[in-house]
N, C-alpha and C positions, 0 to 999 in steps of 0.2 A: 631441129637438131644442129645445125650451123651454126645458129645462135646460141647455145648452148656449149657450141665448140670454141664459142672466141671468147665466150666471158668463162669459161675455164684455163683457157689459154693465158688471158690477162689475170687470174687468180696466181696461176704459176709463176708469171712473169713479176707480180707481185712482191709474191716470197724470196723471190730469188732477188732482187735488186734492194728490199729492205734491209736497213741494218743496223743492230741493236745500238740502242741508245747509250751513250755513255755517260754513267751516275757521275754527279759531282762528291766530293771526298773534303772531309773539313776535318782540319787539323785541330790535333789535340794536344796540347804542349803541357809534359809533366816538371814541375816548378817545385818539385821536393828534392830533384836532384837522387833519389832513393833507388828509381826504376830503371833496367838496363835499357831501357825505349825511351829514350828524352821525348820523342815527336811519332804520334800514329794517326791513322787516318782515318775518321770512321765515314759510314755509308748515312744514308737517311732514315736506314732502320736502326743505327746506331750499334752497327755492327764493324769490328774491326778489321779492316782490311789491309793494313799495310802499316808495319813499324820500322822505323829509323832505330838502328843501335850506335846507341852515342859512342860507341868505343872506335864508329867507321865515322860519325857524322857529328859535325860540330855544330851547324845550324843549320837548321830551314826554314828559308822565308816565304813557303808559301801557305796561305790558309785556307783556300779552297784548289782542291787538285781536280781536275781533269785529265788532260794530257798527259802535263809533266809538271814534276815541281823542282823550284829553284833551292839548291843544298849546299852545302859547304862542306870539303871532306878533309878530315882532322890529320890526313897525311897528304895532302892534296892542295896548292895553290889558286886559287881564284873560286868561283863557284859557278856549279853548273846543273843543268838541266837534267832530270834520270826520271825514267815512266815506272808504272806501278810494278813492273819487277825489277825496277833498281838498276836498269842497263845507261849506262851514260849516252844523252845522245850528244848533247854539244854543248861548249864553254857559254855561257853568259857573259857579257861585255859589263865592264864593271863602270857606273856613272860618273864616279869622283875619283881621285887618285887618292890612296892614301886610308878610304873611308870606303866601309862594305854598304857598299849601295847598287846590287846587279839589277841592269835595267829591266823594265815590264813591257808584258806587253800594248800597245799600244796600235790603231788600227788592227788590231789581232798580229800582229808581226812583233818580235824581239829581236835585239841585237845579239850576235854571236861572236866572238872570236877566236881568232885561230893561235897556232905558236908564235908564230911571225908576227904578233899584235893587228892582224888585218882585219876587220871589221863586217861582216856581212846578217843576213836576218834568215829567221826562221817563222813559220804561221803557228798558229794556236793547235795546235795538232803535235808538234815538236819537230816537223822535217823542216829542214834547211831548206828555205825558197830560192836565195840569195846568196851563190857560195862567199867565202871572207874575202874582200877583194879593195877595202878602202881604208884607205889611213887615219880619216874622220867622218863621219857620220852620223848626224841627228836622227832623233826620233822620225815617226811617218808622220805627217799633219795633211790630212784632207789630198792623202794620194802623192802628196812626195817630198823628201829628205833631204835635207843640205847633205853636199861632201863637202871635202878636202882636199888639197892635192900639194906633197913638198910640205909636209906639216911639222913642229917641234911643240914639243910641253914647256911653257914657260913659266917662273915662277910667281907667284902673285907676291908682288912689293918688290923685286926687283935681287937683286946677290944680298943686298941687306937684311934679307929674313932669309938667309939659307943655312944659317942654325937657329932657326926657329924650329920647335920641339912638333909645332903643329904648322906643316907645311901645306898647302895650296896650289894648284897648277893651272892655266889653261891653255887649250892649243889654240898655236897660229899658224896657218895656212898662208903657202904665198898665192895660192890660186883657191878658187871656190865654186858651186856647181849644184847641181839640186839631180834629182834621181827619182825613177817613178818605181812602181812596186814589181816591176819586175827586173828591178836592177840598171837599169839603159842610163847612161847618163844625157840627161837632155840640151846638158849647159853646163861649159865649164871653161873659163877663165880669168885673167887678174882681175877676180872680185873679192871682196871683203865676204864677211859671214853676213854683216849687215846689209849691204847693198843685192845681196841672193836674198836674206832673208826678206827683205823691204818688196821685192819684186815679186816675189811667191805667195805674198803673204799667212807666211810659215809664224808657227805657235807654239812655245813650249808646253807642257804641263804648268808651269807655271804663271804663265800668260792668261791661260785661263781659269786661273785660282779666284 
């Protein structure tokens, strides 16, 4: 009978800690321009669960949804994050200046940012890990992320192409610094990007292409 009371006990204990799984959602993008839902989401039974009305949304970039998907709102500056009932959780840091390209996630973490342009991450779930708290910041590679510190956007080719129609930027930091996943700075002073990245042996996405 004792035994009977603990492996019911653990059945209880069972139900109560599990928790439902959450479906993946792949995007449907309508290309005739015709339909009020540019972008819907269907399930694995190919059943629709969720439409974007172009009249709020200008683009979404993402094709498989979970959590959250990355969107662009047609009265609305930058692009950001909204879960399957459309609640905004947090801005997306945008990769390029100038060019819609809102960072991914990577180690399961994305970059966010705030009004103030401050830079912080969030996990695959959509909650902010890492409130916005830096002026520059790489991607995660293998547990930790370049900063910045004292940073400006400089123009690529110099005042010479600053009426060029297609402009270019990169930031330079007078100090630099790497950061682990839970935010901590580990290291940070007058270094280059290069001379942090060299010692961490830090990777872009495109390093490993």
């Amino acid at each position: 009978m004792k035994y009977l009371a603990v492996v019911l006990f653990c059945f209880v204990c069972s139900i109560a800690i599990a928790q439902p799984k959450m479906d993946v959602l792949t995007s449907r993008e309508d290309t005739t321009f015709k339909n009020r839902y540019g972008y819907a989401f269907v399930n694995a039974k190919g059943d629709t669960v969720l439409k974007l009305d172009t009249a709020k949304y200008s683009f979404c970039f993402t094709n498989s949804f979970k959590h959250f998907a990355v969107v662009g709102f047609r009265k609305k500056h930058g692009w950001y994050a909204i879960d399957r009932r459309e609640k905004v959780l947090f801005e997306v840091y945008n990769t390029s200046k100038g060019e819609p390209s809102p960072d991914e996630l990577r180690e399961n973490l994305i970059r966010t940012v705030d009004n103030k342009g401050l830079i912080g991450f969030a996990n695959e779930k959509g909650q902010v890990v890492i409130e916005p708290q830096f002026e520059a910041v790489t991607s995660f590679y293998k547990g930790k992320a370049i900063v910045g510190k004292a940073c400006e956007e400089v123009l690529w080719g110099g005042e010479s192409h600053a009426n060029d129609g297609d402009k270019h930027y990169t930031i330079h930091c007078k100090q630099a610094g790497y950061i682990n996943k839970r935010g901590q700075i580990l290291k940070m002073g007058i270094f280059t990007f290069e001379q942090i990245q060299k010692q961490i042996g830090w990777k872009s996405e495109f390093d490993l292409m």
